[in-house]
Every structure is written in structure tokens, then in C-alpha cells.
MARTIKE-979407 format. One line per field, with one value per residue (C-alpha): x, y, z; chain. Coordinates in steps of 0.05 Angstrom, whole numbers. Example, Ala and Ser with C-alpha at 12.3 -4.5 7.8 and 13.67 -1.06 7.14 Angstrom:
<recs>
u	[246; 273]
v	[-90; -21]
w	[156; 143]
ch	[A; A]
</recs>
This chain:
<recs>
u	[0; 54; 75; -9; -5; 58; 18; -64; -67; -28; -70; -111; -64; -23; -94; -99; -30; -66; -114; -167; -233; -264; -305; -253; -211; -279; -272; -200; -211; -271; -244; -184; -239; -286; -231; -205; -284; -289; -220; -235; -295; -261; -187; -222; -253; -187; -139; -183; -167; -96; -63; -55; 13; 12; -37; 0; 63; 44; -7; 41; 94; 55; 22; 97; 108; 49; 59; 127; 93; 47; 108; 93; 33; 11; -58; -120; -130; -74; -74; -143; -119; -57; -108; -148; -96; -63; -137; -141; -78; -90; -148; -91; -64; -102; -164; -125; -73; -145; -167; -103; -104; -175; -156; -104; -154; -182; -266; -264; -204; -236; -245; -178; -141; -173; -170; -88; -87; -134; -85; -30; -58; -75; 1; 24; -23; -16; 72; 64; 20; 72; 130; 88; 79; 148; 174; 131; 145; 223; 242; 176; 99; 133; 184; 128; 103; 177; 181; 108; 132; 190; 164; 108; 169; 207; 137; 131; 212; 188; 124; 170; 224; 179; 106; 87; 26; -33; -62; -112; -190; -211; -178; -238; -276; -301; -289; -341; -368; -418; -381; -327; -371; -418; -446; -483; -462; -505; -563; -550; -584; -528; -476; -512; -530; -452; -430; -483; -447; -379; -401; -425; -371; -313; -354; -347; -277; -264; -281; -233; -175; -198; -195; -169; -105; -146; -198; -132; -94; -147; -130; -59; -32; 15; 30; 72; 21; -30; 13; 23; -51; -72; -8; -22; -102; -79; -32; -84; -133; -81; -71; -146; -154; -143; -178; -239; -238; -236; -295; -336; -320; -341; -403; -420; -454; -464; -392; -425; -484; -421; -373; -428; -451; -377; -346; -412; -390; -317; -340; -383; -333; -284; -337; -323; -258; -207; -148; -91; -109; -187; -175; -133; -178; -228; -196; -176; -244; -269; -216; -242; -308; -283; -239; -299; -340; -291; -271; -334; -375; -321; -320; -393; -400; -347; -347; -397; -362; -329; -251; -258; -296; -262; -222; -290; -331; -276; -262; -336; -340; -282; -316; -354; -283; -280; -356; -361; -294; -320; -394; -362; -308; -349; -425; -385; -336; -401; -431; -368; -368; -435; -442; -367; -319; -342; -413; -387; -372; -439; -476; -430; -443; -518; -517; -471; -509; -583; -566; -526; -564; -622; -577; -559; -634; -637; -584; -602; -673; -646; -599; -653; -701; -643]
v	[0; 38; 40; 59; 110; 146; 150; 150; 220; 239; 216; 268; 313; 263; 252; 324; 336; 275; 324; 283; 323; 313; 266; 225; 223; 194; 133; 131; 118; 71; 35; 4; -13; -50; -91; -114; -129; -171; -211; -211; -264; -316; -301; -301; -371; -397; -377; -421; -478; -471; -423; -358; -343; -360; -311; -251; -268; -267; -200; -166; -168; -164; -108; -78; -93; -56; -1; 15; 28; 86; 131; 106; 125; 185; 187; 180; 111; 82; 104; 67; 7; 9; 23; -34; -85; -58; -62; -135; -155; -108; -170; -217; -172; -136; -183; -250; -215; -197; -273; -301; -253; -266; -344; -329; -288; -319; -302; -259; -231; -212; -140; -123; -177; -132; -66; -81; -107; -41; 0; -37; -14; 52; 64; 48; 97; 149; 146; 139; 198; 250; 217; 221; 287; 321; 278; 296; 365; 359; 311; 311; 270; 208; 188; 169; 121; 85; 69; 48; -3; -25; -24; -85; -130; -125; -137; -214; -222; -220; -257; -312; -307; -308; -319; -381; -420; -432; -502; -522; -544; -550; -591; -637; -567; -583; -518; -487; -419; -414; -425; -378; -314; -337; -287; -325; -289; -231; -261; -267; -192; -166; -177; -151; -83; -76; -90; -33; 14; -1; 13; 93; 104; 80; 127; 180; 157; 159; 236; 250; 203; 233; 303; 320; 338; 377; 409; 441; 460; 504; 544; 549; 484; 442; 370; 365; 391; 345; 286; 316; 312; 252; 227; 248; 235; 172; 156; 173; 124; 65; 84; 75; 17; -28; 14; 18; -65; -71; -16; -53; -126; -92; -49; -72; -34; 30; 49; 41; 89; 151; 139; 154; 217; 233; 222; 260; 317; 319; 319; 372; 415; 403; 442; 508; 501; 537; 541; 476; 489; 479; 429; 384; 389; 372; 307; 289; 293; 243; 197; 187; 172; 121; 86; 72; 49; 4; -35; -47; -60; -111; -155; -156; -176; -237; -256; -314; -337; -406; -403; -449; -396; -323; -326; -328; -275; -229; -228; -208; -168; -116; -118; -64; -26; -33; -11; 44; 72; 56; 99; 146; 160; 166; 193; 252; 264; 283; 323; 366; 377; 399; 432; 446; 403; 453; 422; 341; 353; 372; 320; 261; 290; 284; 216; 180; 210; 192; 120; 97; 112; 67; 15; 10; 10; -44; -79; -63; -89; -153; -169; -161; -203; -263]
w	[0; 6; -70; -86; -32; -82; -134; -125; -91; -158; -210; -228; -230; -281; -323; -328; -360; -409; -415; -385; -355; -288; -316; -357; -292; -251; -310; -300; -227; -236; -296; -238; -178; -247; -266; -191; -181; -237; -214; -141; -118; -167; -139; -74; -78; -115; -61; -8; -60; -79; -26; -8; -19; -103; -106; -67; -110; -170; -156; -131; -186; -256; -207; -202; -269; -301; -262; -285; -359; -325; -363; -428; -432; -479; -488; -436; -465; -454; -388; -379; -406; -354; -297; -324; -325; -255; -228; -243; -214; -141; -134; -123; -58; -20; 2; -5; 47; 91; 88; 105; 168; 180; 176; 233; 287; 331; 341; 395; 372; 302; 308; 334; 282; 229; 256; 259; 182; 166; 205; 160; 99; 126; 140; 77; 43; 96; 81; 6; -9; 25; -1; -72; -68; -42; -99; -156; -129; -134; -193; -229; -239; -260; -212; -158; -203; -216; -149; -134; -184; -162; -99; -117; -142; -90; -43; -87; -77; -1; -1; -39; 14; 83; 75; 103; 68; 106; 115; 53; 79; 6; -38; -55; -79; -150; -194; -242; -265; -226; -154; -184; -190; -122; -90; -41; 24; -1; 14; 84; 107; 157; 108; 48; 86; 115; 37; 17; 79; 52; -21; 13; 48; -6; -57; -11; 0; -71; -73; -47; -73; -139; -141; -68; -105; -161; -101; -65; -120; -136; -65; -80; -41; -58; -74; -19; 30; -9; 7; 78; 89; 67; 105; 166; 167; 139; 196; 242; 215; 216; 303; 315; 271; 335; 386; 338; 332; 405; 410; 359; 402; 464; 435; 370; 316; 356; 331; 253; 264; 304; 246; 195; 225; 236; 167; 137; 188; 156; 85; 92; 119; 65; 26; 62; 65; 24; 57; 93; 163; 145; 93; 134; 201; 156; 131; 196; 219; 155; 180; 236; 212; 161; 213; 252; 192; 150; 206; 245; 180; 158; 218; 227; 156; 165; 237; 227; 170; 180; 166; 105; 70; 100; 25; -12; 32; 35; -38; -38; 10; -26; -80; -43; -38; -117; -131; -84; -122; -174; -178; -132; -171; -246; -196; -172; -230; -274; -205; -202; -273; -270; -197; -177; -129; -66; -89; -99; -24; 5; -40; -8; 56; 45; 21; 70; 129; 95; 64; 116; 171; 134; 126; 205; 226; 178; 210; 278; 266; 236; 285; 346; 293; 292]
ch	[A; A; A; A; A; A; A; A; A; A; A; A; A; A; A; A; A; A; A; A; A; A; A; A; A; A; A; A; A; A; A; A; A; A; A; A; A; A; A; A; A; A; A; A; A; A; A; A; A; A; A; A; A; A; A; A; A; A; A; A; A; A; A; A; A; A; A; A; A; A; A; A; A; A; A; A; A; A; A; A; A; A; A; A; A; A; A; A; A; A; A; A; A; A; A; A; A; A; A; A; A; A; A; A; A; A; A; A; A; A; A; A; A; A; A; A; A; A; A; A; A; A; A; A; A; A; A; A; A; A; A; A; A; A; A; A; A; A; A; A; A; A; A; A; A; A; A; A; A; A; A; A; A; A; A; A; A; A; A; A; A; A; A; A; A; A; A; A; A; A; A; A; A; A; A; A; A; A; A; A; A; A; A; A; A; A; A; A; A; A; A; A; A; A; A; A; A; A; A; A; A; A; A; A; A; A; A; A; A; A; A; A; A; A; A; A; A; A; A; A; A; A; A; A; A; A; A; A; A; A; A; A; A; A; A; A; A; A; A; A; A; A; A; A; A; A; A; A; A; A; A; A; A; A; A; A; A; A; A; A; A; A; A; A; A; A; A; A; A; A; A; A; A; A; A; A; A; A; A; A; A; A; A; A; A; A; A; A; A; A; A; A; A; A; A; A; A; A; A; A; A; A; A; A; A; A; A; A; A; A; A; A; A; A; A; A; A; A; A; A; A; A; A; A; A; A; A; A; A; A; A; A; A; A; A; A; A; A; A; A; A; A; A; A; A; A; A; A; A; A; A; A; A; A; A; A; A; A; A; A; A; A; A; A; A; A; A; A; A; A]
</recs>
């Protein structure tokens, strides 16, 4: 994460030099979370066949290797097609890395296990993005995205070295189409409505991953102190991560319903602000609210998921990462062409505080039903 931390805060600003609109970046964006979506429930279900640890090699370097030809590119299709193809292989990481830690927690332990692996990837993205920046600052765009490559390569040199495989529990699994794209755990209510939470607050999450960098420039900031920002609201995210997984073992869903109203809070104060001091209180403010959320809505999706099966539900379950970036990215690309970035803000605001909070009465109701 810390190689996609260089470089995602940074995209727009490198689509733009494409010459790629608001809208065009929103597809740029969405066209990465579409293809690790399509990739991920199969890759999911695979890796509980065959292993973890092929998976996270082999995702991890053609991810390196693609990446490397970001500074090839010349046009804003080939830089879809590159965030396409780096899309599909990200499947192979991220949520294969989440099962193999959910496979090693124990129960009880479930909400801290994957507040520390949240608080892992949180840290990477909360280094990379300042590092990103003061380097696109001082030797130019593309060397960020050099060393997010070589970064991923030398990530599957590790994995190779010192990752140890976790035990198999289905070998005798016969394999078909149908099994590979299942999306069977959606039917169970609780985890449907936490998917549909994720999905909200990744779109709102993806708001500001897209034009952040495009939303302060406007005011005169820099990329350094655009890196600086999401660093440190980044960093601040990963420290909870634990805390908030302990919170949600101790008080449950109460923590979903607070981080809702909170990260709607922080988003709509980004929309008055117009200077670094606002911004970044501001940010810190939706960090806090999207700490709270992505971990409690995780483990309350997957905590009554047997271990057998953690690959398959959490390859589904980020598919809610990849769709919410996905419509958020493209849904308020076309709002901020039409209404202004200041507006994009309010209208997230607005929707994470009206949809979520019908999704937790939903879940609330269910659970007290069950």
C-alpha cells in the first residue's frame, strides 16, 4: 500500500496533464476498482483452494510490473488500459492478504485482528502519499510512479522469501463458473446491508482520492502539502484501527451508526474550506469517521463466516471497496463537472449520512429479529 499510496493521490493531477476532464478522470478511477471487481470473488474462492501465498506473488509483481509502464503512456486511453490491467492484478493482494489474516484471528479476537491489518494498509497509504507528493514536487509526476513499481516487485521477492502458506481445507472443492462468481453471502441480510455501507462510504472515500489533489490545487496548495494531508489523516486512521476493533468487540454496531454521522461531518466541511489548516482538520475529521465504519462494518459482515470460507466472503466483500470507487469516482466526476468540487462535497455529505443511517436501522432491526 505503500507503492499505491505514491501515486493514487497523484492521478488526477497526471490525467490532467493527459488532458483528461473531471469526468474522464472519474472513468480513470472507476475503470481500476471495475476490473479488480471482476478478478476478485473468483481469486477469492481460488486462493481457499490452492493457497494464499501464489496468489499474493504473483499479484504483486505483474502489479509492479504494469505499473512501471504508467510513463509510457501518452494518451487517456492508454492510461485506462494500464489502470485496467493494474486493477485486475490489485485482486490478487489486497483481500487474499485480509483472508489469510482473518484465517489467523481468533473469534473474539476478530475485530482487533482486522482493525491491525486495516491499520496496515492505512500506513502504507498514509507514508506513500507524502512521499508522492514532495517527490513529484522535486524531480517531477513520473518518478512516484517508478518506485510504486518497483516497490510491488520487490513486495513478491518478499512474499516468496517469508510468507508461510496456510493449511488447505478444500482440496476436494469441485471448480465451475458458477461457484467462481458466487455471490451467495449476499443473501445473508447483515452482510448484504454492511456490503451496501462499505459501497457509501468507499464512494465517498473515492471523492476525495480523486480530485483532493485537483480540489486544493485550486486554493494554491501544494502537492507536498497534499501528500502531507492525506499522510497524516492517513496515519491517524491506521492508530485507531485497533482501538476501533476492540470498540466494535465490546459495543457492536453502535460504533457504525457515530462513524457515519462523523465522516458525513468531515466531508461537509471540506466544502467550506479553502485554505490547509481547514482542509486538513477537515480530513482528519473524515478519518475518523471512516476508521470507525470500515472496520466495524467488515467484521460484522465476516465474523460468522467459517474459516474455510473467510477467502471467498472477503473477496466479496471488497468488491464493495472496488464498486463504491467505482460509482463514486465516475457519480461525482459528472456532479463536479456539473455543480463544482465545493458542491461534490456537500452532496456526499448528504448521502452517506441519509443511506447509511437506513442501512444500520436495517441492520439493527435484523440483528434483534435473529
Amino acid at each position: 500500500m505503500l507503492g499505491i499510496g505514491l501515486i493514487a493521490p497523484l492521478m488526477a493531477i497526471f490525467a490532467k496533464l493527459l488532458g483528461a476532464t473531471n469526468s474522464e478522470i472519474g472513468i480513470i478511477f472507476g475503470v481500476f476498482a471495475l476490473a479488480r471487481t471482476i478478478a476478485q470473488i473468483p481469486v477469492g474462492i481460488l486462493s481457499d483452494i490452492y493457497g494464499k501465498k501464489p496468489f499474493i506473488v504473483i499479484g504483486t509483481f505483474f502489479y509492479g510490473v504494469f505499473t512501471l509502464m504508467y510513463n509510457i503512456v501518452g494518451s487517456v486511453l492508454g492510461l485506462l488500459i494500464i489502470r485496467s490491467v493494474t486493477g485486475f492484478f490489485s485482486a490478487f493482494v489486497t483481500p487474499i492478504a485480509g483472508s489469510y489474516v482473518a484465517n489467523l484471528a481468533p473469534k473474539e479476537r476478530l475485530g482487533e485482528y482486522m482493525g491491525i491489518f486495516n491499520a496496515s494498509i492505512n500506513l502504507g497509504f498514509a507514508i506513500g502519499p507524502f512521499i508522492g507528493g514532495f517527490l513529484a514536487d522535486m524531480y517531477g509526476i513520473q518518478t512516484p510512479f517508478y518506485i510504486c513499481g518497483f516497490l510491488a516487485i520487490l513486495a513478491s521477492i518478499i512474499a516468496i522469501v517469508k510468507l508461510e502458506e496456510l493449511p488447505i481445507k478444500r482440496e476436494n472443492v469441485k471448480i465451475n463458473i458458477n461457484n467462481l462468481f458466487s455471490i451467495e453471502f449476499l443473501k445473508n441480510k447483515v452482510f448484504l446491508l454492511s456490503f451496501i455501507i462499505n459501497i457509501l462510504t468507499i464512494m465517498c472515500n473515492a471523492s476525495i482520492i480523486a480530485y483532493l489533489a485537483i480540489y486544493a490545487v485550486s486554493f494554491k496548495i501544494t502537492l507536498t502539502q497534499v501528500g502531507f494531508m492525506i499522510a497524516s489523516t492517513n496515519i491517524l486512521s491506521a492508530l485507531l484501527q485497533r482501538y476501533i476493533g476492540r470498540l466494535f468487540d465490546k459495543f457492536g454496531i453502535i460504533i457504525i451508526i457515530l462513524g457515519i454521522i462523523i465522516l458525513s461531518i468531515g466531508l461537509y466541511f471540506i466544502s467550506l474550506s479553502s485554505e490547509f489548516l481547514t482542509l486538513i482538520s477537515s480530513l482528519i475529521v473524515v478519518a475518523i469517521g471512516m476508521a470507525m465504519i470500515g472496520t466495524s462494518a467488515l467484521s460484522l459482515a465476516i465474523r460468522d463466516i467459517p474459516p474455510e470460507r473467510k477467502g471467498e466472503a472477503m473477496g466479496l466483500f471488497t468488491t464493495s471497496i472496488n464498486i463504491g470507487m467505482f460509482l463514486g469516482a465516475v457519480t461525482f466526476g459528472i456532479l463536479a463537472d456539473f455543480t463544482g468540487l465545493s458542491n461534490m462535497y456537500k452532496i456526499s455529505s448528504i448521502l452517506v449520512l441519509v443511506l447509511g443511517s437506513l442501512c444500520y436501522l436495517k441492520i439493527k432491526k435484523q440483528l434483534i429479529n435473529n
